[in-house]
C-alpha positions in Angstrom: 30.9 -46.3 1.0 28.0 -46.1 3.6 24.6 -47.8 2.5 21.2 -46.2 3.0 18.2 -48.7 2.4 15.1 -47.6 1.7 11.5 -49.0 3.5 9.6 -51.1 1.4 7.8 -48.9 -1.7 10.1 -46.0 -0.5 11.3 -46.4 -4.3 8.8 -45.6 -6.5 9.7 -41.8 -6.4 13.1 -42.3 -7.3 12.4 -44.7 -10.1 10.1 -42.1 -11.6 12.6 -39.4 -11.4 12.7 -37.7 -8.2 16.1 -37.4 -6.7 15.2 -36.6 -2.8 15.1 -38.7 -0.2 13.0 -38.0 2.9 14.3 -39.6 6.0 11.0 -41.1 7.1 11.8 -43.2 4.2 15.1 -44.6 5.5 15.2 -47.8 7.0 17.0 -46.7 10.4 17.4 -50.0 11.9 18.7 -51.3 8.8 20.9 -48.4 8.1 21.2 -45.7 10.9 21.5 -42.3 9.8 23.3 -41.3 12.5 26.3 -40.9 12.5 26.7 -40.4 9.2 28.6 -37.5 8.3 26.6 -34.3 6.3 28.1 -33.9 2.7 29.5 -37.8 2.1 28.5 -40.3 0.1 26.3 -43.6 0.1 25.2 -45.8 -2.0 20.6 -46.1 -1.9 19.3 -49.6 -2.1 15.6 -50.6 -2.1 14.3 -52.9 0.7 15.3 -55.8 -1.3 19.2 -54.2 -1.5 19.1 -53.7 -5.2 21.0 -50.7 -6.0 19.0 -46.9 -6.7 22.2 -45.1 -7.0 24.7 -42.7 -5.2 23.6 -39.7 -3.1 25.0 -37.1 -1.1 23.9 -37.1 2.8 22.9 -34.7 5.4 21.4 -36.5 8.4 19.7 -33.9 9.9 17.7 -32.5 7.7 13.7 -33.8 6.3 15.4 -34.2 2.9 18.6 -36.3 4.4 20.1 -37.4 0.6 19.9 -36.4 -2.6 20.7 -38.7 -5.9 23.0 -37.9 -7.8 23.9 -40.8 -10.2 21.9 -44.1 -10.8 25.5 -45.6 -11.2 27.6 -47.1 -8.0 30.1 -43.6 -8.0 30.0 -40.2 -8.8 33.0 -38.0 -9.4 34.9 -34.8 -10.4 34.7 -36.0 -13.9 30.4 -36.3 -13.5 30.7 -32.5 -11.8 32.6 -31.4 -15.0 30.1 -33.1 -17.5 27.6 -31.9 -16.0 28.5 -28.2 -16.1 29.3 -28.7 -19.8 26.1 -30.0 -20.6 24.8 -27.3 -18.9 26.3 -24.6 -20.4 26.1 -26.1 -24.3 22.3 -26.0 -23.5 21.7 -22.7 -22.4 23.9 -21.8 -25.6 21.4 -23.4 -27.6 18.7 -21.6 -26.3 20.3 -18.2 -25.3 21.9 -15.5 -28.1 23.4 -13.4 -24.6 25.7 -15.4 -21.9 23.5 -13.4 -19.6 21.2 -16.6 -18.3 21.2 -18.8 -15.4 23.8 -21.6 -16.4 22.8 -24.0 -14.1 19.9 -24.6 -11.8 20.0 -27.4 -9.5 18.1 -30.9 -9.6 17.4 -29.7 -13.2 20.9 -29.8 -14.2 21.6 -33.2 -12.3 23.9 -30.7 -9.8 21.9 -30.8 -6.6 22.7 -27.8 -4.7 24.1 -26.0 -6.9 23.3 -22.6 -9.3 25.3 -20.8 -11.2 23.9 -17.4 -12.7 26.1 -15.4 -16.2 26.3 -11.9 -16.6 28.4 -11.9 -19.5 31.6 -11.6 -17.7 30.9 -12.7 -14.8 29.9 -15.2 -12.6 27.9 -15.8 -9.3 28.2 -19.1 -7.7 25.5 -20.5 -4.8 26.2 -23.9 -3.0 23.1 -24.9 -0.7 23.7 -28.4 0.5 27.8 -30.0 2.0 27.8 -32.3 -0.6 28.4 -29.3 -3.5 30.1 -28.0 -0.8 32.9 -30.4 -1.0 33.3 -30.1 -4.8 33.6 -25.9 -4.7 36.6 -25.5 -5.8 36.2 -28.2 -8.3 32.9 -26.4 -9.4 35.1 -23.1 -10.2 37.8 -24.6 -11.8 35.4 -26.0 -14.2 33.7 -22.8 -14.8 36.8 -21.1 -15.2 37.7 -23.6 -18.0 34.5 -23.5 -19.9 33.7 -19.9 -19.7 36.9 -18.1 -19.5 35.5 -15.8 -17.2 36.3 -12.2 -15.7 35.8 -13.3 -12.2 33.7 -15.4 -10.1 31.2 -14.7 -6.9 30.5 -16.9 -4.5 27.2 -16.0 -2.9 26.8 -18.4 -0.2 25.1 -15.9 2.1 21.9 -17.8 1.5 19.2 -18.8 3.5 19.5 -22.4 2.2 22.4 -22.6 3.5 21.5 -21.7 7.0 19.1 -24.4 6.8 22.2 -27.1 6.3 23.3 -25.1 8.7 26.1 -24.0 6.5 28.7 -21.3 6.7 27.6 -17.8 5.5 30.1 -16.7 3.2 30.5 -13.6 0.6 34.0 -14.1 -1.5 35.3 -13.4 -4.5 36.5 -17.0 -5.9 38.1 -15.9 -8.8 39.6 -12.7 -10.6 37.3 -9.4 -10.2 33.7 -9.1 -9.6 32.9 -5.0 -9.5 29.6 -3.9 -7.4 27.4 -3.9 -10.7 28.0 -6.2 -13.3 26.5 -5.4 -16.7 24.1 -7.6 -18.3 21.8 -8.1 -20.9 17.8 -9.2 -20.6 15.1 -8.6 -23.5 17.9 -6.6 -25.2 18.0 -3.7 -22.2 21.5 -3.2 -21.0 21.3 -3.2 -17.1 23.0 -3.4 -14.3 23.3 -6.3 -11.4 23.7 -5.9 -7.8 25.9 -9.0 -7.2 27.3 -8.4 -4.2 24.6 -6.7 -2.1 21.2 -7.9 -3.9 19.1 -10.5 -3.1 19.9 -13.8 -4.0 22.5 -13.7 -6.8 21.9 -10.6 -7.3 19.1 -10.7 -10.8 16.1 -12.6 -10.8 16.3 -14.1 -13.9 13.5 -16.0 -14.1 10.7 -13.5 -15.2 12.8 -12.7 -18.4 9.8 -14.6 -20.8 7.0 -13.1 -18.8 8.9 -10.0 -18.8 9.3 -9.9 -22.6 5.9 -10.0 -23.0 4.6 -7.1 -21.2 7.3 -5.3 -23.1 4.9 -5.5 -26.2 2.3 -3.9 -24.4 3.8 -1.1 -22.8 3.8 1.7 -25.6 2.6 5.0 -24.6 1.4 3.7 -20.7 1.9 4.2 -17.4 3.3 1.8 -15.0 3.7 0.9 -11.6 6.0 -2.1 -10.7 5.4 -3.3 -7.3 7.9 -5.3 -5.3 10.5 -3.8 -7.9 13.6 -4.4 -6.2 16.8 -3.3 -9.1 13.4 -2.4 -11.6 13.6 -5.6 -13.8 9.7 -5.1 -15.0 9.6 -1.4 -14.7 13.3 -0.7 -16.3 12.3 -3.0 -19.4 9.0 -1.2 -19.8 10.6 2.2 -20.1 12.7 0.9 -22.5 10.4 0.1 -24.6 8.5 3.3 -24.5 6.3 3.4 -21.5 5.7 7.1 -21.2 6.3 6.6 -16.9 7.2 3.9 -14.2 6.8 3.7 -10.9 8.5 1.5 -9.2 8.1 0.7 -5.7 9.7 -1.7 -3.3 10.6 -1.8 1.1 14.1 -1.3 0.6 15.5 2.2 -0.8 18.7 0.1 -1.5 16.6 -1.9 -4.5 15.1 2.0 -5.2 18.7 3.0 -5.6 19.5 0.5 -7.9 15.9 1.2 -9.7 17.5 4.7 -10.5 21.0 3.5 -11.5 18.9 1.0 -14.3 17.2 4.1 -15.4 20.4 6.2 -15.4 22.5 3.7 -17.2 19.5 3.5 -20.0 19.0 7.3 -20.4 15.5 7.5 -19.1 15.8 8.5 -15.5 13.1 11.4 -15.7 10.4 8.9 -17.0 10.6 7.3 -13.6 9.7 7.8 -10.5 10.3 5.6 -7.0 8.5 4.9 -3.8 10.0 3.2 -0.5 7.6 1.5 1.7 5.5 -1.9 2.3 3.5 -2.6 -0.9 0.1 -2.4 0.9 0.7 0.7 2.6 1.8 2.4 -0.9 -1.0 0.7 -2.7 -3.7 2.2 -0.1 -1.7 5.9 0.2 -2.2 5.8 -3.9 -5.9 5.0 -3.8 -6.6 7.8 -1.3 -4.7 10.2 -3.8 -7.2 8.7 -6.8 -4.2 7.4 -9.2 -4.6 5.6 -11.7 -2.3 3.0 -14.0 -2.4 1.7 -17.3 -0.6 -1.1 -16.5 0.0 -2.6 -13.1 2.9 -5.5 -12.7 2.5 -7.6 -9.1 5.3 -9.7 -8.1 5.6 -10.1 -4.6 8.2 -12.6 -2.7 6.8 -15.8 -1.9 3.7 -15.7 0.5 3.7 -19.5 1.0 7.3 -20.7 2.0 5.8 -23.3 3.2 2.7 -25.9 3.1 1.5 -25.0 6.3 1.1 -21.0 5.6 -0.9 -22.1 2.7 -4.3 -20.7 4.6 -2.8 -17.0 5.0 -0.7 -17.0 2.0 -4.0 -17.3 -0.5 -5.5 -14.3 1.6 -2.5 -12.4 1.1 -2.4 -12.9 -2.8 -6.3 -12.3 -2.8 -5.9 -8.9 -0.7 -3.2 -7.6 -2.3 -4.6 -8.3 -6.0 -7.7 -6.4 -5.0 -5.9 -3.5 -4.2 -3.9 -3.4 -7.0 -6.6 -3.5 -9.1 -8.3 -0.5 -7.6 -5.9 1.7 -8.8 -5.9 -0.1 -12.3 -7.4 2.2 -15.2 -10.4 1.3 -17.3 -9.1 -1.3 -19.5 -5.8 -1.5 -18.0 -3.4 -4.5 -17.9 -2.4 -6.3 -14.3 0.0 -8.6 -14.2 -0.4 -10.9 -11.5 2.5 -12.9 -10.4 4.3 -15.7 -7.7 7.1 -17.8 -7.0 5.4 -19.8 -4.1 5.6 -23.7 -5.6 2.8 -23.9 -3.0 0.4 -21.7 -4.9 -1.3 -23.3 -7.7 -1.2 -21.6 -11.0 -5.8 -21.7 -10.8 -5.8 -20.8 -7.4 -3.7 -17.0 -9.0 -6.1 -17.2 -11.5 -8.5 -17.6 -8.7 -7.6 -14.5 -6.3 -7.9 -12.6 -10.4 -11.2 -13.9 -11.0 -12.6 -13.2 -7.4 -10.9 -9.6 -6.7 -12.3 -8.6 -10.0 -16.1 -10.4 -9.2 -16.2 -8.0 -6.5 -15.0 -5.1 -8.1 -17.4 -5.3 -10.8 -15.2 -5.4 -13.4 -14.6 -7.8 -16.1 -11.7 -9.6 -16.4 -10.2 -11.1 -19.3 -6.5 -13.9 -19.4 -5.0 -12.3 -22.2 -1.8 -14.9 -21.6 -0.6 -17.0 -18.5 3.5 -18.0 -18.2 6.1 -19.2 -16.3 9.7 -19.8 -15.6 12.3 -19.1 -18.2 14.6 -21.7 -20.5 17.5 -21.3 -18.4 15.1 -22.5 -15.2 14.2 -25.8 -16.8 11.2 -28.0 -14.8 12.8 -31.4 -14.5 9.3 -33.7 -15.2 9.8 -36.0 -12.2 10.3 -33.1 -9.7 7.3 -31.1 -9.3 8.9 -28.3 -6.9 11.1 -27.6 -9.5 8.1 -25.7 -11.0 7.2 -23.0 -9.1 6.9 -19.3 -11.1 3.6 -18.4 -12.6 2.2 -15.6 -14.0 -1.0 -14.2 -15.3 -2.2 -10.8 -17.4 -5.3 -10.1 -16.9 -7.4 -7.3 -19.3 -9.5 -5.4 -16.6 -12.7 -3.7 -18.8 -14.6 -1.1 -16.3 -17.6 -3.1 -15.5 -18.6 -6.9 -15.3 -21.1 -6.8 -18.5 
């Protein structure tokens, strides 16, 4: 097995925890990374050759290994375990197999996530070393969750980073269109095949669970819908109207199906078109929401776009908040890990300062049970959400 050596103090991260290794912290002359092949395994000394552990390699990239064991070897057997642990855990915590099952770094499975809807499974591999234990991955998964069928969604844009192979296959059995699920008790329906990501955004569900107390009797506009997983819930727990609103009439469709398969497709109502161009097209028309729910994709995908991305999420909380009623509800949301959760609680605070309204943190959350924050890697903490009681005036 290939060594890496670190450069002298190149350690501390990994002895705290982390499990990535930059390649600015490689000693080259020591232990050239080139040539090394992307997806195979080395053993990581420190600068004085004691041993860190085993990682997977990618030469290439900023983030050229990952750790995966603080032992001298890692196997099929440590793939297995680790997918057991992982599933016994979200069993704990979960009364529905509808959860993501495993999430990456968190789960000691680097490049790896693996999202249950019931049934089903849907299967993402970002990095060549996962890549080389697939099929071991969905024999595994097979075995511990006797499952209707398996998708592999590896269509990612992570994978185009590791400059990866695109590919959309069934691995196992049947995987229909729309898989039914459960979240907050609502029976839905997810877009596995053709949705973003895995097809569900499971992530929200907490946040999500909350507003569903608050909803009774209001009307609400989900912006950035896509398959309706705010707007959907709120309806089903008797919001007298939704609007959901999203780019893509695909996600719209899919809004309407939710709705269908739940009964309640005359309470809502659906939009196609940018976010800021609905928003301003629904101020000019004077309407009004009781309760307002903004999650937009990530507006800082990266450290440097920090600048623009703040503006964006103080723009576009602004607007939103002009067409919130007196003593309405906003939900203010992001998944940027580059976006602090004061600096949301910023953009609230200022859009409302020059609004003249007063605004009140009624609660502030973040990513689910089945996304768990591993304490030594910071960027696997990256959703926040706020909701904010706007009164109509400051005082």
């Amino acid at each position: 097995m290939a060594e890496l050596i670190l450069n002298r103090g190149a350690e501390r991260r990994l002895k705290r925890g982390h499990l990535w290794i930059y390649s600015n912290e490689v000693d080259t002359k020591r232990s050239p990374l080139k040539g090394l092949e992307a997806g195979s395994q080395c053993q990581v000394l420190d600068s004085q050759g004691k041993l860190l552990g085993t990682a997977w390699v990618n030469p290439s990239q900023l983030i050229c290994a990952r750790l995966l064991s603080r032992k001298d070897n890692f196997s099929e057997d440590d793939i297995g375990e680790r997918l057991q642990t992982a599933l016994l855990q979200r069993q704990r915590y979960f009364d529905h197999p509808s959860y993501r099952m495993v999430y990456g770094d968190s789960d000691a499975l680097p490049g790896l996530v693996v999202d249950r809807f019931n049934d089903h499974l849907v299967v993402q591999v970002s990095n060549w070393g996962m890549d080389r234990y697939q099929q071991v991955v969905v024999d595994k998964l097979i075995e511990l969750t006797q499952p209707t069928g398996i998708l592999l969604r590896n269509d990612h844009q992570g994978r185009a980073v590791e400059d990866m192979p695109l590919i959309n296959q069934i691995a196992y059995g049947e995987v229909p269109e729309l898989v039914p699920f459960e979240e907050n008790g609502v029976p839905l329906l997810a877009p596995v095949h053709q949705g973003q990501k895995t097809g569900w955004f499971y992530d929200h569900r907490e946040n999500r669970r909350l507003l569903n107390r608050w909803v009774r009797g209001k009307r609400v506009l989900d912006l950035f819908s896509y398959a309706g997983g705010w707007g959907i819930q709120a309806l089903a727990n008797d919001a007298s109207h939704a609007v959901c609103v999203d780019a893509s009439q695909q996600a719209l469709d899919w809004c309407q199906l939710n709705a269908q398969h739940n009964g309640f497709a005359d309470r809502l109502d659906t939009v196609q078109g940018k976010a800021l161009e609905v928003l301003k097209a629904m101020m000019a028309e004077g309407e009004k929401f009781d309760v307002i729910v903004l999650d937009p994709p990530a507006f800082i995908k990266r450290r440097k776009d920090h600048k623009a991305g703040l503006a964006a999420y103080r723009h576009i909380n602004e607007l939103a908040m002009r067409l919130l009623s007196e003593d309405g509800l906003l939900v203010s949301a992001s998944c940027s890990m580059h976006l602090q959760s004061e600096e949301l609680l910023d953009c609230i605070r200022g859009a409302a300062h020059r609004l003249g309204r007063r605004a009140s943190i009624l609660a502030s959350g973040g990513q689910g049970a089945d996304h768990p924050i591993h304490p030594a890697i910071p960027e696997t903490n990256y959703l926040k959400a706020h909701f904010a009681h706007l009164g109509g005036s400051r005082w």
